[in-house]
N, C-alpha and C positions, 0 to 999 in steps of 0.2 A: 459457526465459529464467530461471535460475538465481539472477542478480542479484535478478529483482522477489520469487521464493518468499521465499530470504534476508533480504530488507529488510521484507517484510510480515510475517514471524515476529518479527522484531527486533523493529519497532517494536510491535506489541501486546503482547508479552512487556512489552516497558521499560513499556507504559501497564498492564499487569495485565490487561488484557483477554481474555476470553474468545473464541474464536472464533464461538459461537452468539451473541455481542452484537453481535459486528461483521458478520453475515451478515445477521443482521436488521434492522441500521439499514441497509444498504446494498440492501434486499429479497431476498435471494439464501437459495439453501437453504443449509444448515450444509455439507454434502459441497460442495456448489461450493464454496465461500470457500475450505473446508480443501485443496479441488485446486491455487485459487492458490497457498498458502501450500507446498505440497509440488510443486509445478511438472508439477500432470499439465495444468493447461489454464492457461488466460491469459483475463485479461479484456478486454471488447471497452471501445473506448475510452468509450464513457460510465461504465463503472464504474470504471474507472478513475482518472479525473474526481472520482468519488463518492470512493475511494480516496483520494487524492492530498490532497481536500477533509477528510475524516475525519480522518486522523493529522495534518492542515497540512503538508504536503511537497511538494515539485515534484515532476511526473512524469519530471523528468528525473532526480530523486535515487531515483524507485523501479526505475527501470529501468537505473541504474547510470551516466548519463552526466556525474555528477555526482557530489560524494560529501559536499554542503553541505544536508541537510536541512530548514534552517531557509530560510522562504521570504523572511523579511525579512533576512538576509544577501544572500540571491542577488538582490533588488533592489537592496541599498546597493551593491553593486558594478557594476550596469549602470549 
């Protein structure tokens, strides 16, 4: 899934973020995170969760089915 690697680089780049910060607040080793982020594996839906919770994003903005990242947009319009 090409989309969530792209969008997880994105956004930590735009926050200044390190990869070993966000690996470790999410409890994951530093090589797992960086696998998300280069699309060798994918996360199982509770990190994802953690994910989605971390940057404030929908899972549906990281997984491409969207392209509105802000999650108080995507309520004002429901």
């Amino acid at each position: 899934m090409q989309t969530l690697a792209k969008r997880l680089k994105e956004l930590r780049e735009n926050r200044r973020v390190y990869q070993r910060e966000i690996a470790d607040h999410l409890g994951l080793s530093f090589r797992g995170y960086q696998n998300y982020e280069t699309g060798q594996s994918e996360p199982k839906i509770a990190t994802l969760i953690a994910i989605a919770d971390y940057y404030q994003v929908s899972i549906d903005y990281l997984v491409g089915r969207t392209d509105v990242p802000d999650l108080n947009t995507i309520r004002a319009e429901e």
